[in-house]
Backbone as a ProteinNet text record, in pm:
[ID]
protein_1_A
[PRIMARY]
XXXXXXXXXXXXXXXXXXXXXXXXXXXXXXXXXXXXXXXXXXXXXXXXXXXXXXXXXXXXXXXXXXXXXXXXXXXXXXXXXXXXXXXXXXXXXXXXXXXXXXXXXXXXXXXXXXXXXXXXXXXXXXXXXXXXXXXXXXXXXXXXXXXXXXXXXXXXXXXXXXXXXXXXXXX
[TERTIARY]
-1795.6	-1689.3	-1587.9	-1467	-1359.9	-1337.4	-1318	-1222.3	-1087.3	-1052.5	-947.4	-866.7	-736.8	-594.8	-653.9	-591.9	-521.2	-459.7	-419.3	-287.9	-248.9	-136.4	-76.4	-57.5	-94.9	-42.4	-190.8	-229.7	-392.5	-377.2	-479.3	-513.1	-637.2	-685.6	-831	-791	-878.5	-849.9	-726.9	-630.5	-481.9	-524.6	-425.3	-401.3	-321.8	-323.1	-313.9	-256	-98.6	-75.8	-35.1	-97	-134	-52.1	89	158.8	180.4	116.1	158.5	264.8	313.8	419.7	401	280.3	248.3	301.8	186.3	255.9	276.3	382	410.4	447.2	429.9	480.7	643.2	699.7	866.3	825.3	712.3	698.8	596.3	517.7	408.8	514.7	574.7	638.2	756.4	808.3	895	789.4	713.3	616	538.3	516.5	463.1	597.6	707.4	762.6	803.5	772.5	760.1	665.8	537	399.2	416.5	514.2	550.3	633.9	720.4	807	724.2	671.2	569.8	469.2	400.5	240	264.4	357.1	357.8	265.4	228.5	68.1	138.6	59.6	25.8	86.9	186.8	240.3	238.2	157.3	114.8	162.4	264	253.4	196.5	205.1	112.9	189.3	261.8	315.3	414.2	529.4	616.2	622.3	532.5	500.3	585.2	579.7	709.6	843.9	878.6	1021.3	1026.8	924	904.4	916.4	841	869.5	990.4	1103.2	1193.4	1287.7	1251.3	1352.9	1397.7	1294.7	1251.8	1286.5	1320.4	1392.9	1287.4	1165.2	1066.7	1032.7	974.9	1000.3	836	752.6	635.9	564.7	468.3	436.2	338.6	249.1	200.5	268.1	263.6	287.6	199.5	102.6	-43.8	10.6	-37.2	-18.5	-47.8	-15.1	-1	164.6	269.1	413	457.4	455.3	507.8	596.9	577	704.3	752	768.3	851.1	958.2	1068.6	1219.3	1192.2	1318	1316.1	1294.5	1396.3	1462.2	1321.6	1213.8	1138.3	1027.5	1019.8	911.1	973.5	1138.1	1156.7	1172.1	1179	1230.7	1015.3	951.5	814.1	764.1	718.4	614	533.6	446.7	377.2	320.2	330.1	315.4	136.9	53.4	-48.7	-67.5	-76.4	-77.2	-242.4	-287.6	-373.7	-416.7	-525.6	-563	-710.3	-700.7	-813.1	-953.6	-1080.2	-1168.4	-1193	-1219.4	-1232.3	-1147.2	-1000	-904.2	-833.3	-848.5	-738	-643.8	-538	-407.9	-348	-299.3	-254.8	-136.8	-131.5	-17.6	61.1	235.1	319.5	326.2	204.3	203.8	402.7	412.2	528.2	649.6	638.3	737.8	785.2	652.5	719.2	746.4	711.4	721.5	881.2	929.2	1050.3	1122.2	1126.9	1162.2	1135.6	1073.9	1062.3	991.2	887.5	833.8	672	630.4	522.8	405.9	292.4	210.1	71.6	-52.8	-183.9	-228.7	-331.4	-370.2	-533.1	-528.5	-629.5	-754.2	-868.8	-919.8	-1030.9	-1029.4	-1101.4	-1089.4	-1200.8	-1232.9	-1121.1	-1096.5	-1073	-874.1	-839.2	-700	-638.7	-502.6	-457	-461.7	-460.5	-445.8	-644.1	-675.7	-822.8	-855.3	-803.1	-783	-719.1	-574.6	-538.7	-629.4	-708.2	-717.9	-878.3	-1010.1	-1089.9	-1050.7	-906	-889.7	-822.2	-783	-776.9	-944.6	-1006.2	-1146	-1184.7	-1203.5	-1278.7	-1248.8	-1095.8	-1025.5	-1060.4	-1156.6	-1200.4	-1051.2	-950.7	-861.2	-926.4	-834.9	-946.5	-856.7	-804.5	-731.7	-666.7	-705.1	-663.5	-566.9	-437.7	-387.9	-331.3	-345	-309.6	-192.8	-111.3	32.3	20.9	45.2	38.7	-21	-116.1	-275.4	-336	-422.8	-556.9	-636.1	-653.8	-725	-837.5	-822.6	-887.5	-945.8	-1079.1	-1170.1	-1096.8	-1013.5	-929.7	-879.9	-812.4	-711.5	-757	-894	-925.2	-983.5	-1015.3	-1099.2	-956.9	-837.1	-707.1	-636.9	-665.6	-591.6	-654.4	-754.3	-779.3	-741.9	-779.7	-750.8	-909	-901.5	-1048.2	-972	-1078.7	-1025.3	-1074.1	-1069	-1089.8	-1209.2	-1330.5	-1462.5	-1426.9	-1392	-1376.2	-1287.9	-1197.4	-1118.2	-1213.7	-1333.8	-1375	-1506.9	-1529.3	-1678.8	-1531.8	-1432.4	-1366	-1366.1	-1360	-1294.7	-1447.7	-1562.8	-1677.9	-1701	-1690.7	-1733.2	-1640.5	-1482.9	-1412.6	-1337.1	-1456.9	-1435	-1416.2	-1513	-1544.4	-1389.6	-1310	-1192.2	-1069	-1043.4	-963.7	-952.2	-744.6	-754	-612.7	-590.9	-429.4	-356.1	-193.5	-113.8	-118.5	-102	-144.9	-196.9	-300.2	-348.9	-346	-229.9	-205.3	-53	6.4	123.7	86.9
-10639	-10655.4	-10757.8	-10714.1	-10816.4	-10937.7	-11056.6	-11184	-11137.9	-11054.5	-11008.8	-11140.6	-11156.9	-11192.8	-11224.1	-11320.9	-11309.2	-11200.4	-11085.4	-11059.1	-11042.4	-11006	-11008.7	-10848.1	-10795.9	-10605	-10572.9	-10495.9	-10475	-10298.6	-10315.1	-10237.4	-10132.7	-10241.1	-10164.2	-10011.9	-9880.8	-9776	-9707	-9764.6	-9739.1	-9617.5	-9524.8	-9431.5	-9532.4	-9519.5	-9646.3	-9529.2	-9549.4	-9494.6	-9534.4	-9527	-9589.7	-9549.4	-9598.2	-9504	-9593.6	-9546.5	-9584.5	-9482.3	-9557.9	-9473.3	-9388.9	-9278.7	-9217.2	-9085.8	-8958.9	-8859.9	-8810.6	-8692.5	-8663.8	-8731	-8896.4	-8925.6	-8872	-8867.1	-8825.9	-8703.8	-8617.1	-8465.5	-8492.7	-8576.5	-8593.5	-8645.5	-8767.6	-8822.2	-8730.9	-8633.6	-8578.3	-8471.8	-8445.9	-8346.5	-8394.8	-8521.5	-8560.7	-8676.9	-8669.1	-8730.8	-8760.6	-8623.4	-8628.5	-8696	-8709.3	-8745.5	-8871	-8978.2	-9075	-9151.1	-9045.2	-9066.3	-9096.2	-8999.8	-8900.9	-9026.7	-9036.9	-9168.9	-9270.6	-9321.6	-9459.6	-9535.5	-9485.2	-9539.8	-9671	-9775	-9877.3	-9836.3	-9910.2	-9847.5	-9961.3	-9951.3	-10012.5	-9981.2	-10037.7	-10017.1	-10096.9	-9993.5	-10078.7	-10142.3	-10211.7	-10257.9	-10191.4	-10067.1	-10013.8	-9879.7	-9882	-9769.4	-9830.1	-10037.9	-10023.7	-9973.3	-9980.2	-9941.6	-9788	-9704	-9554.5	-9535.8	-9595.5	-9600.5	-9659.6	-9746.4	-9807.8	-9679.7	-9601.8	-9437.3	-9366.1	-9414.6	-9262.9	-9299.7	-9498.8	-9491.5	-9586	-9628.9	-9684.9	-9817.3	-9902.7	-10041.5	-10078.5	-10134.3	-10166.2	-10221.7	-10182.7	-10329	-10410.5	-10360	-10469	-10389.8	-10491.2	-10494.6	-10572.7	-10478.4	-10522.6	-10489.6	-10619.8	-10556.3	-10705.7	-10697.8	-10817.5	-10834.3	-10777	-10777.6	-10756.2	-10692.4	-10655.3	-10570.9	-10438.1	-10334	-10311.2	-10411.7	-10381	-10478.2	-10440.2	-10487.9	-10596.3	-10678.1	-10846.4	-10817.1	-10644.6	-10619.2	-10553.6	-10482.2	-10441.6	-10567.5	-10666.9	-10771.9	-10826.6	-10848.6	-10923	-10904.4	-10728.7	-10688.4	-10616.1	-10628.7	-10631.1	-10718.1	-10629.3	-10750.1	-10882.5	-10852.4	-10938.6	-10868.7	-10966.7	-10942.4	-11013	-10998.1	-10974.9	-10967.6	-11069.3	-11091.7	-11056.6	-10943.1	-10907.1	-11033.3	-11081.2	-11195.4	-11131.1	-11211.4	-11143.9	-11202.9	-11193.2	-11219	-11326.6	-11424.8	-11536.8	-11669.9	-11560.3	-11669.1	-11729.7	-11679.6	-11743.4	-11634.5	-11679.4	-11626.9	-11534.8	-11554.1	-11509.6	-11457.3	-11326.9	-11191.2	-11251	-11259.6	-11253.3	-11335.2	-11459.2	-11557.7	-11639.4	-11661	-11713.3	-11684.9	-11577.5	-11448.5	-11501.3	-11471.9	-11490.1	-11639.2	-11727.2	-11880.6	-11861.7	-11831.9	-11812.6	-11792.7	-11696.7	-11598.2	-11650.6	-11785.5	-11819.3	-11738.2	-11637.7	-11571.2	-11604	-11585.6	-11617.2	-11510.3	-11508.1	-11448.2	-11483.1	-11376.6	-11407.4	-11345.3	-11436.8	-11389	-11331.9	-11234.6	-11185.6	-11187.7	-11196	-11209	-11123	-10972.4	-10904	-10806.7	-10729.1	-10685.9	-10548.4	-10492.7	-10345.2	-10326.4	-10225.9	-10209.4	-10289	-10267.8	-10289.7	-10165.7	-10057.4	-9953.9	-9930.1	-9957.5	-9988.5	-10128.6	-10169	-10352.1	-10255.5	-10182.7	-10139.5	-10049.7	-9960	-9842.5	-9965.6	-10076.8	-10097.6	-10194	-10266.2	-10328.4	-10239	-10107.4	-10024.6	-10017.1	-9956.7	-9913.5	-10059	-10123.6	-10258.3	-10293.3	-10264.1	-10309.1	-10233.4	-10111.7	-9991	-9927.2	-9894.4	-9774	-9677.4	-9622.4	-9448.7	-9378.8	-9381.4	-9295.1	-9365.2	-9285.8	-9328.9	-9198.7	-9225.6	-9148.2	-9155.7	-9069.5	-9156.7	-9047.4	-9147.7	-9098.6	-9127.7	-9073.3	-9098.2	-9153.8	-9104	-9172.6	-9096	-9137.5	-9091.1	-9001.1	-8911.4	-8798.7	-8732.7	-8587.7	-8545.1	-8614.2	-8581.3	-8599.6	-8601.1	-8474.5	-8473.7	-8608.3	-8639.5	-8730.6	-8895.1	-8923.1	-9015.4	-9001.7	-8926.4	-8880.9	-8878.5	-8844.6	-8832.7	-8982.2	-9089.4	-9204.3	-9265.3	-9231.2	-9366	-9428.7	-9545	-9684.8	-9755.4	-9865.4	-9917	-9983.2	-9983.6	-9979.5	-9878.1	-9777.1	-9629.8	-9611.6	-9700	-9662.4	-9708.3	-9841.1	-9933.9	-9782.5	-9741.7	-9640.5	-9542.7	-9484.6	-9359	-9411.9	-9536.2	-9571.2	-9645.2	-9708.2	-9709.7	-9617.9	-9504.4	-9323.6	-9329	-9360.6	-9301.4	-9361.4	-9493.1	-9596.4	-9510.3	-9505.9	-9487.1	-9350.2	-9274.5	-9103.9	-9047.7	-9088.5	-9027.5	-9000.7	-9135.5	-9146.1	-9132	-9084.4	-9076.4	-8962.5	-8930.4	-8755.7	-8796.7	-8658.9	-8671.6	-8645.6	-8671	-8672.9	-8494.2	-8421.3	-8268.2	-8257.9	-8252.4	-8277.4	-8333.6	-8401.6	-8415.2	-8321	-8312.1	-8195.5	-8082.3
241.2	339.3	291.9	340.1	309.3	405	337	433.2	478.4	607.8	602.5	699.7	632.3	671.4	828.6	933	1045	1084.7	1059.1	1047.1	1207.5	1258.7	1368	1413.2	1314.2	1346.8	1349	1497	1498.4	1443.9	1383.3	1335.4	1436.2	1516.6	1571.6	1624.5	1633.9	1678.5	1682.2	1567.2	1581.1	1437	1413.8	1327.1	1226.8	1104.9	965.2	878.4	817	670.7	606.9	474.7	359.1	278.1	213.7	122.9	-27.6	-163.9	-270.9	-337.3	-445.5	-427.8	-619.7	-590.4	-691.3	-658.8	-757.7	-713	-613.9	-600.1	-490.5	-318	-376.5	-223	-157.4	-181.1	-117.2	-40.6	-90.6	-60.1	37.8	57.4	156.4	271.3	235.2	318.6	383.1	355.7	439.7	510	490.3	568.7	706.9	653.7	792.9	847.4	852.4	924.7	1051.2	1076.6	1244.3	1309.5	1242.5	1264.9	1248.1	1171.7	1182.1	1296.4	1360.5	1462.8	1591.9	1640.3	1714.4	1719.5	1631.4	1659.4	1657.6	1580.6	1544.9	1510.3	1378.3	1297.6	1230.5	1235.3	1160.1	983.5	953	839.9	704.1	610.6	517	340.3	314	179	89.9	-34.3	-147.9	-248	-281.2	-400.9	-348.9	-466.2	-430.8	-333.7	-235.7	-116.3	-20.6	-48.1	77.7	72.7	-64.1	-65.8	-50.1	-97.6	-43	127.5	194	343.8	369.6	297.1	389.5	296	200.9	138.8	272.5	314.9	468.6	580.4	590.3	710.9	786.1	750.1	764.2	760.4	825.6	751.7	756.1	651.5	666.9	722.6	825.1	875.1	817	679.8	623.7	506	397.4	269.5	195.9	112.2	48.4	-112	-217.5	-317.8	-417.7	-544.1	-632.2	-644.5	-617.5	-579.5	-679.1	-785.2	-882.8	-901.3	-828.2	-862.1	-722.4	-613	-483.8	-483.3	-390.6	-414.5	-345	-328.7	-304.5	-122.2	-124.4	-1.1	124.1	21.1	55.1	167.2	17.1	73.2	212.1	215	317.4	456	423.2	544.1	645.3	532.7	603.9	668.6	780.8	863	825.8	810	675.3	564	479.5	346.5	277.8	230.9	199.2	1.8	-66.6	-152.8	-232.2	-274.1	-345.8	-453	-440.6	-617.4	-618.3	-731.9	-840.6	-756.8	-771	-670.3	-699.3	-843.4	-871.8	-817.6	-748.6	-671.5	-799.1	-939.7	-1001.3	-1035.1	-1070.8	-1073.5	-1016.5	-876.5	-784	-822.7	-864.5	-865.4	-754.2	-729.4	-633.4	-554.2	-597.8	-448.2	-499	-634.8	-648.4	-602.6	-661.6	-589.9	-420.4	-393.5	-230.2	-166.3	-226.9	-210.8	-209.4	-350.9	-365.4	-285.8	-188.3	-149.3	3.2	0.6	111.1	255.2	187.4	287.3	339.5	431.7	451.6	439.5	412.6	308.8	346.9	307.3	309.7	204.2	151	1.9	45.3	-29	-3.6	-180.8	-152.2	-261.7	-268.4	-336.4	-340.5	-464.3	-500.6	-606.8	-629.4	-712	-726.6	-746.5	-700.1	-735.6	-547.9	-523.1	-439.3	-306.7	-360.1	-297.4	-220.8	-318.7	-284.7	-159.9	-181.8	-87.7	23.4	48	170.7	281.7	184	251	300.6	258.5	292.6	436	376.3	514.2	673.8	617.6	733.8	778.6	713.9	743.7	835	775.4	814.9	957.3	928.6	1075.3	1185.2	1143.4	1237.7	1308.1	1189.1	1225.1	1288.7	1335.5	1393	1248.1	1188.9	1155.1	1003.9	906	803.1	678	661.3	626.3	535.2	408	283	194	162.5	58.3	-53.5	-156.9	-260.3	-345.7	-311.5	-377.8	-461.4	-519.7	-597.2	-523.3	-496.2	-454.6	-562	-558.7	-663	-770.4	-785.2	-935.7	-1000.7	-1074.3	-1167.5	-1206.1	-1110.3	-1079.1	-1166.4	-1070.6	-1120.7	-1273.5	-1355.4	-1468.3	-1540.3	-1527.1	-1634.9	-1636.9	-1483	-1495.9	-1582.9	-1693.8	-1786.8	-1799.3	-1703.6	-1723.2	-1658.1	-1728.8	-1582.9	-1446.6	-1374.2	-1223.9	-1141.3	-1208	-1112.8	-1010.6	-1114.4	-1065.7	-918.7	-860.3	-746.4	-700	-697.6	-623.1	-592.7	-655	-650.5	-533.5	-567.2	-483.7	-305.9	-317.8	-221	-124.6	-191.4	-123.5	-50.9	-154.1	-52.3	89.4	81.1	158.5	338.4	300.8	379	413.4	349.8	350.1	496.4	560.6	706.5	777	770.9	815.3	754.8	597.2	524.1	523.5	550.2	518.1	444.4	356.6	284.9	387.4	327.8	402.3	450.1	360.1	374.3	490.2	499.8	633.5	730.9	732.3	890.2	897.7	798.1	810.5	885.3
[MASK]
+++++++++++++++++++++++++++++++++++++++++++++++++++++++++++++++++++++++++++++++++++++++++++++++++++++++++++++++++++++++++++++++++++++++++++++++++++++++++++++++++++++++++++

């Protein structure tokens, strides 16, 4: 289990979407947009998933990540922001960044990728509803990203399967 954040946006029994900004998000994301209008799920990007949700008109209400490939405009205009570090707690990805930037921030310290950190702190938070953009799906998927990391994504997916569906599916 994770040390999760304070955060101020509850998550409990709320519908949660999760958008990184890999393949196919623009095409997920215009499919369920109504479903965005319509529910008003808890809206979480990963790194550059916020600036994918604010493409669409969207503004994040958390922003989870090490802050590397999201805009200055992205971080500032999110709810809160949620700084991914390494589990040992040294060298905190983006905490600078946002000092800078004068924003306020919770660091989170847990194992695996970022997108992995979003989708366990939906679960954790007991979302009813977990809905995911542009993610890692398919076996395939994970077996061609050679890189390490994956395993934590593939044992993530199990943990929080029950409640995880693609965006597809809720279109």
């Amino acid at each position: 289990d994770l040390k999760l954040p304070p955060l101020k946006t509850c998550l409990y029994k709320r519908q949660v979407v999760v958008v990184v900004r890999g393949k196919s998000y623009r095409e997920d994301l215009r499919a369920i947009k109504s479903y965005l209008r319509e529910k008003k799920p808890v809206l979480i990007g990963v790194d550059g998933g916020g600036d994918a949700l604010m493409e669409f008109g969207f503004i994040p209400d958390i922003l989870i990540g090490d802050m590397d490939s999201v805009s200055d405009n992205a971080l500032r205009r999110s709810r809160e922001r949620v700084v991914h570090a390494y589990q040992d707690g040294r060298g905190i990805p983006g905490q600078k960044r946002l000092e800078t930037l004068g924003l306020k921030h919770y660091i989170l310290s847990a194992p695996g990728t970022s997108e992995d950190i979003a989708l366990l702190m939906a679960y954790q938070a007991e979302a009813s509803l977990i809905v995911a953009i542009g993610t890692h799906f398919s076996v395939m998927e994970f077996l061609e990203k050679g890189r390490p990391g994956m395993s934590s994504t593939f044992l993530t997916r199990l943990k929080v399967g029950d409640r995880l569906v693609d965006a597809k599916g809720v279109s």
